[in-house]
C-alpha positions as CSV (number, residue, x, y, z in Angstrom):
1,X,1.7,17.6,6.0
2,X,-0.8,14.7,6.2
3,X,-3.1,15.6,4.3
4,X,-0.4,16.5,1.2
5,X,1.5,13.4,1.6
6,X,-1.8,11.2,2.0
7,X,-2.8,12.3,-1.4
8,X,0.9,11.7,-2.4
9,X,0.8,7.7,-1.1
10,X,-3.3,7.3,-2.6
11,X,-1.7,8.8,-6.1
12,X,1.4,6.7,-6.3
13,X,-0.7,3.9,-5.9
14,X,-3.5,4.9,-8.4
15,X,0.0,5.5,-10.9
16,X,0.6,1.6,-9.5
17,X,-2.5,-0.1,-10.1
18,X,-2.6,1.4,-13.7
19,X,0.7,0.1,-14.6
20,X,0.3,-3.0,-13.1
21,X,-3.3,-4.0,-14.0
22,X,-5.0,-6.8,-11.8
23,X,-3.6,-6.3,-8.6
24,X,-5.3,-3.2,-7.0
25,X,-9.0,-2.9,-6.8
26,X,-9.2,0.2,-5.1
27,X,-7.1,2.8,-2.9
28,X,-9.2,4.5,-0.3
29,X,-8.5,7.1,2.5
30,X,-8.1,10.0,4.6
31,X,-5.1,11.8,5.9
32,X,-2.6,9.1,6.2
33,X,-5.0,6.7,7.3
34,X,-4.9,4.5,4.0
35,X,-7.0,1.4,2.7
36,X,-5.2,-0.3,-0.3
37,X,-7.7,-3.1,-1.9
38,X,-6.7,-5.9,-3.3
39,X,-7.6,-7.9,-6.7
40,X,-6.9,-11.3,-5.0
41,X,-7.5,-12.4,-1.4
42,X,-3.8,-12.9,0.0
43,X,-3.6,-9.1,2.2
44,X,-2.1,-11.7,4.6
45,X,0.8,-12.2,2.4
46,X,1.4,-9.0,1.3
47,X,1.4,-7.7,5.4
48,X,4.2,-11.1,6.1
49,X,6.1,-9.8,3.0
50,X,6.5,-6.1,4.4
51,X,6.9,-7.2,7.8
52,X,9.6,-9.0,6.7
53,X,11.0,-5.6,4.9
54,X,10.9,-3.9,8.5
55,X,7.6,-2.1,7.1
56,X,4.2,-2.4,9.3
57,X,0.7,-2.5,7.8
58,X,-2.4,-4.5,8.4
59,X,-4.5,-7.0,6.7
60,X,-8.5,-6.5,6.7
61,X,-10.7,-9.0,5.5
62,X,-8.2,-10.5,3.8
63,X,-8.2,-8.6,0.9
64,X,-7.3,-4.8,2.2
65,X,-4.0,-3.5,3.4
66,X,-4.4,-0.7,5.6
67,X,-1.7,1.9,6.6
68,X,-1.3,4.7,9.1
69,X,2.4,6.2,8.4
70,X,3.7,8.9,11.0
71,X,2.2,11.9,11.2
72,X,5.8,13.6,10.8
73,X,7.0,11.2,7.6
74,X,8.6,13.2,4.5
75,X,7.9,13.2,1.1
76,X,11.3,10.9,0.5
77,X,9.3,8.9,2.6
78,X,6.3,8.7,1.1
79,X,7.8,7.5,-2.2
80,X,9.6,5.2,-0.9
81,X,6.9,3.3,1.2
82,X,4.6,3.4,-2.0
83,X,7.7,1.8,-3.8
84,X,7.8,-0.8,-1.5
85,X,4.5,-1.4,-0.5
86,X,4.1,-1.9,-4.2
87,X,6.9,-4.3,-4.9
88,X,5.5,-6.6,-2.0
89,X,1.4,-6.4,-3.9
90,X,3.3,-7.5,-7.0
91,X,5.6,-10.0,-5.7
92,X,2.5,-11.8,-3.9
93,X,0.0,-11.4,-6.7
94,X,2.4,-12.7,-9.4
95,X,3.0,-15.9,-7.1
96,X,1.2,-18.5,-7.8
């Protein structure tokens, strides 16, 4: 299970930073332990933005958010935390 929905998170968001150029440098990982790089240096914002969503992840160096879902999280789940860890990149890279 972590290793399939690992590669299901890193490949919704390579699918992400295709359609929505300039906002993802790179998406890096093992397992479920996932580096997500960013374009622009506000990983701060992006962390504040899901935390506010009830979602927990962590900012390094400013410019990489890093997440380490359950062990036991479903595939339902996995979409969904790509969907929203996705709306929050966008939301904070289209703000000025």
């Amino acid at each position: 299970n972590v290793r399939a929905r690992g590669e299901e998170i890193r490949a919704g968001f390579a699918t992400f930073a295709i359609d929505a150029p300039g906002l993802i440098k790179d998406v890096r990982g093992r397992g479920l332990l996932i580096g997500i790089e960013l374009m622009h240096e506000r990983a701060d914002a992006v962390v504040a933005n899901l935390r506010e969503g009830g979602v927990l992840a962590n900012a390094i160096h400013n410019r990489v958010i890093r997440l380490a879902p359950p062990y036991i999280i479903t595939a339902d789940q996995a979409s969904e935390a790509v969907r929203v860890v996705a709306a929050a990149i966008k939301a904070v890279g289209a703000a000025p």
